[in-house]
N, C-alpha and C positions, 0 to 999 in steps of 0.2 A: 889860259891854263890848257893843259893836252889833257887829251881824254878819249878814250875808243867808242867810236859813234856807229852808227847804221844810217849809212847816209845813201838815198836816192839806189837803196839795193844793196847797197857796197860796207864791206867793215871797214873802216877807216881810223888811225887817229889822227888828230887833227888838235889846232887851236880854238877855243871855245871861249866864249865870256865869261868873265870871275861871277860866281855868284854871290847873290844880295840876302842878307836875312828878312824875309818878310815878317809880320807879327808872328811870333809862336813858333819862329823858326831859329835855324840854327844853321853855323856854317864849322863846318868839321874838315880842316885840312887832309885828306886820307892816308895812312901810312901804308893799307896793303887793300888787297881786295881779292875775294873769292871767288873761281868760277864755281858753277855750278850746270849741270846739264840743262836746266831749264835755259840758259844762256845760247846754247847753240841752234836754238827753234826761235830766237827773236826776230833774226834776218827776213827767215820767210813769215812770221808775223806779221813784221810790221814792213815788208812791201817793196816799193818803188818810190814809199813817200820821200820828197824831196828834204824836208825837215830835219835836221840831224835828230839822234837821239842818243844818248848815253844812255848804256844797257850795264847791268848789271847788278846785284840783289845784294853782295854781303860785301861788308867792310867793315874799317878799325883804324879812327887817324886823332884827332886832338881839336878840342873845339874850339875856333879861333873867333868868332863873335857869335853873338845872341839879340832874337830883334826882341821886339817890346812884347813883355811879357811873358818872358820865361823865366822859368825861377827853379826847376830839374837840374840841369847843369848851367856850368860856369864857363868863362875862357880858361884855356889851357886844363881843361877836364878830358883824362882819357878817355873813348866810348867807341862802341862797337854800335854797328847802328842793327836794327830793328827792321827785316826787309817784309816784315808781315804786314802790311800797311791797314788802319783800322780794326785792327781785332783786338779790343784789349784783354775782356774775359772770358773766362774756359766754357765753352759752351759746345753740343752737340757737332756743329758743323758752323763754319765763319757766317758771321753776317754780310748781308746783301751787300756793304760799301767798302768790302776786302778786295783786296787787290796786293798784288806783286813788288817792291821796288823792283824797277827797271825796263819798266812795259807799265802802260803811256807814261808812267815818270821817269824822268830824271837818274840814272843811276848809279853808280857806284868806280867804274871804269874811269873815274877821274882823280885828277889832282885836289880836287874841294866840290863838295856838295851842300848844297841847301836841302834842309830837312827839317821837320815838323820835328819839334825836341822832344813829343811826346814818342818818338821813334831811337830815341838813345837810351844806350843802356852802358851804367862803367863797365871800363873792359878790366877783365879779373886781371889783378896784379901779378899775378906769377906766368901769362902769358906773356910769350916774344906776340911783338905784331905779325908776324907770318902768322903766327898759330890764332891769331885773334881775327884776325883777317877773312877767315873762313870759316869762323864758330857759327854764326847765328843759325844760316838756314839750312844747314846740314842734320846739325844738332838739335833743333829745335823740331826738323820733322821726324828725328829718330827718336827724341824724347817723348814726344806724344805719342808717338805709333806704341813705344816701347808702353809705357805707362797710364798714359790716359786713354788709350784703345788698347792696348793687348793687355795689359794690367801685370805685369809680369812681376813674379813674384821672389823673393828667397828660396832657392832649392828646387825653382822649376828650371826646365829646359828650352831654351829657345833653341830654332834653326831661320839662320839667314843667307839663302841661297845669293851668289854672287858677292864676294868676301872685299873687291877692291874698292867699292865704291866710298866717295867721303862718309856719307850716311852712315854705311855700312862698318865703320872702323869707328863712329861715334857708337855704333850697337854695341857691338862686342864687349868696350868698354863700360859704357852704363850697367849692361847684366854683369860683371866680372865686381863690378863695385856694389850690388848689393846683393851677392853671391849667387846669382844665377850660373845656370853651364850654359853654354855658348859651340852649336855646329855651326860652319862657315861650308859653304861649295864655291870651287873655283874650278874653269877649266884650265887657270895658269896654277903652274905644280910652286912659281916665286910666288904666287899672291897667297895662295896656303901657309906658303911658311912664313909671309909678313903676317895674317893671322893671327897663327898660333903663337906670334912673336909676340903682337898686338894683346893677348889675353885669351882668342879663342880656346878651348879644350878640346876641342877634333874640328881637323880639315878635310873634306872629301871630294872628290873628282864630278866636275857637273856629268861625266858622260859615263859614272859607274852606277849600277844598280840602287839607287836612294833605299829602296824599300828594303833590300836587301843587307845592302851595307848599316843602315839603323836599324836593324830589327832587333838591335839587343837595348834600343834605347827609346826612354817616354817622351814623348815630344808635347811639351804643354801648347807652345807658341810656335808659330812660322810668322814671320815677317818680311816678304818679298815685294819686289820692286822690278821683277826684270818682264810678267806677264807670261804669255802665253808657252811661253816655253818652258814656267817652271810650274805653273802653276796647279796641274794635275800632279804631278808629281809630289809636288810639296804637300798637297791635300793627303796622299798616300802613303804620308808616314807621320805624320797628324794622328795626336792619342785621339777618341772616341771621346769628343763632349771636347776636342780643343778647342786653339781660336787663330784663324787667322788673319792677320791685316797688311791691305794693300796700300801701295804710297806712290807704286809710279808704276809704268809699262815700256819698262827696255826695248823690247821684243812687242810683239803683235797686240791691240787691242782688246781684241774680242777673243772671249775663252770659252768654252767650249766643257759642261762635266756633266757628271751623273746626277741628276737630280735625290733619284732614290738613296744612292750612295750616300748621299749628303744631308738626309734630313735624318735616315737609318745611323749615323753617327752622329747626332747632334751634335756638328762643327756650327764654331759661328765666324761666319764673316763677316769682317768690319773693313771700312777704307777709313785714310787720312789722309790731310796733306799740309803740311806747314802745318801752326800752331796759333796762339795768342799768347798776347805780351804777360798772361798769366805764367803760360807755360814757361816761356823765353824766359824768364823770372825764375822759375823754379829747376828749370834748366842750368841757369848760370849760378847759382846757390850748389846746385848737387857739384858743378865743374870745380868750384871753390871749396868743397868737403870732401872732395877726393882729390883735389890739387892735379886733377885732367889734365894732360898737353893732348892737343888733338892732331893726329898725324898727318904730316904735309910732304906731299908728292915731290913738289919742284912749285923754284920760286923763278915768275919771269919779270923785265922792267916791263912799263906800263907800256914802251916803246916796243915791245916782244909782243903783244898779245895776242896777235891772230897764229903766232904760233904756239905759243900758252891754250889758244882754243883749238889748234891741230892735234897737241899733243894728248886733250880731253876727248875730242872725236875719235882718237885710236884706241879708247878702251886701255890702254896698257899700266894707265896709272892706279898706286897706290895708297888714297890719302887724300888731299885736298892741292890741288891746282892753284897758284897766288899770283895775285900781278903788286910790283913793290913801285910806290909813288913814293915824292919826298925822302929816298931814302939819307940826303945828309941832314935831313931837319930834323 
């Protein structure tokens, strides 16, 4: 089978051995597959090892056999797979044997995958595979951020600095469905108006006055991802007693604030990252009672990917990034 690998340094795809179902596994033909940014840091992760590896976190294909002892799905069961690896219940922060799909296992960038079945979930019926292809770990870390850390409510206001990201176009939506208001900041003036097309209710320029430009509005929640560059700023127009939560760092690590400023407004901060199969669960429930299509950027063949992962390194896209395997099956 072909499959995009990290081989001895290098991205590569290549021919690979058909995988085998071990006990409790599962073998899912892949119809699509999702990048995700955590995708373009595995190269230098994982080295010069000689090893091939197939990298990759999210997908969506049809389950073509089952080893002994599973009894969750069936052959020929749509499913979207589950890149949270070991996390089943909602709990504080992942347990110690969480882990990634696609780093050290086995990932998704392929034609058929071997998978622990306790890692399938059906893919909602009213998704195309493009759209299903990039559900889980986009959506699954906006979902928690949104709701099981920010707690975001009917009639509050969220602000999500950086408006293109996949994550970011699953936020918009989730508040818009259970009537939250929704600010978006882009410095592209098109990613504003995919936005506000998306569901936002105000789009604003990253490089215009924040504080100024919202001063006529209560900001319950901030949900940022991009770090050090937004991340004072977004504190500074934050109601008194909000909350913020972190889930990635775009831009620089280490930030830098007023301590006083911060305890004198009792903000609280929280981080996330990815979710559990609770959540994943209750994720794909809310996606099925608002009938979600999740927005896709650009679809590449599995034979395109390293430029599928050029076109994610420019920042330019809007939506989710897909690599399309099997498409006449």
């Amino acid at each position: 089978m072909k499959a995009f690998v990290i081989e001895a340094g290098e991205l590569v795809v290549k021919d690979m051995s058909q995988p085998k179902p071990g006990k409790g596994e599962a073998i899912v033909a892949l119809k699509t597959a999702g990048l995700n940014r955590r995708d373009l840091n595995l190269k230098r992760r994982h080295g010069n090892q000689p090893e091939p590896l197939i990298i990759g976190s999210d997908g969506a294909g049809v389950v073509e056999a089952v080893g002994d002892g599973v009894t969750n799905v069936a052959v020929g069961d749509e499913v979207i797979i589950n890149p949270s690896l070991r996390w089943f219940e909602k709990s504080a922060a992942p347990p110690a044997e969480f882990d990634i799909l696609g780093l050290p296992d086995n990932g998704t960038f392929a034609e058929k995958i071997a998978i622990s079945a306790e890692q399938l979930e059906q893919k909602p019926a009213h998704l195309t595979w493009e759209e299903a292809g990039g559900l889980a770990l986009a959506a699954l870390t906006g979902y928690r951020a949104m709701f099981t850390q920010g707690s975001l409510q009917k009639g509050q206001t969220v602000f999500i600095p950086g408006a293109g990201s996949g994550v970011a176009t699953y936020l918009i939506q989730f508040a818009k469905n259970i009537g939250a208001r929704v600010i978006v900041s882009s410095r592209s003036e098109e990613k504003r108006k995919h936005a506000l097309e998306t569901g936002a209710d105000r789009a604003i320029a990253n490089d215009a006055d924040w504080k100024q430009e919202l001063a006529d509005e209560r900001i319950d929640l901030v949900i940022d991802s991009v770090g050090r560059a937004t991340f004072n700023r977004s504190l500074n127009v934050l109601k008194k007693g909000g909350r913020i939560v972190i889930f990635g760092a775009t831009t620089e690590d280490n930030v830098d604030f007023d301590l006083r400023s911060f305890f004198y407004g009792q903000y609280q901060l929280l981080g996330t990252t990815m979710g559990s199969r609770e959540e994943l669960r209750e994720m794909i429930k809310h996606v099925n009672k608002y009938g979600m299509h999740p927005v896709v950027d650009r679809t590449f063949p599995l034979e395109q990917a390293q430029e599928a992962f050029d076109h994610l390194a420019e920042g330019a896209q809007f939506g989710k990034v897909i690599l399309v395997m099997n498409p006449e099956k």
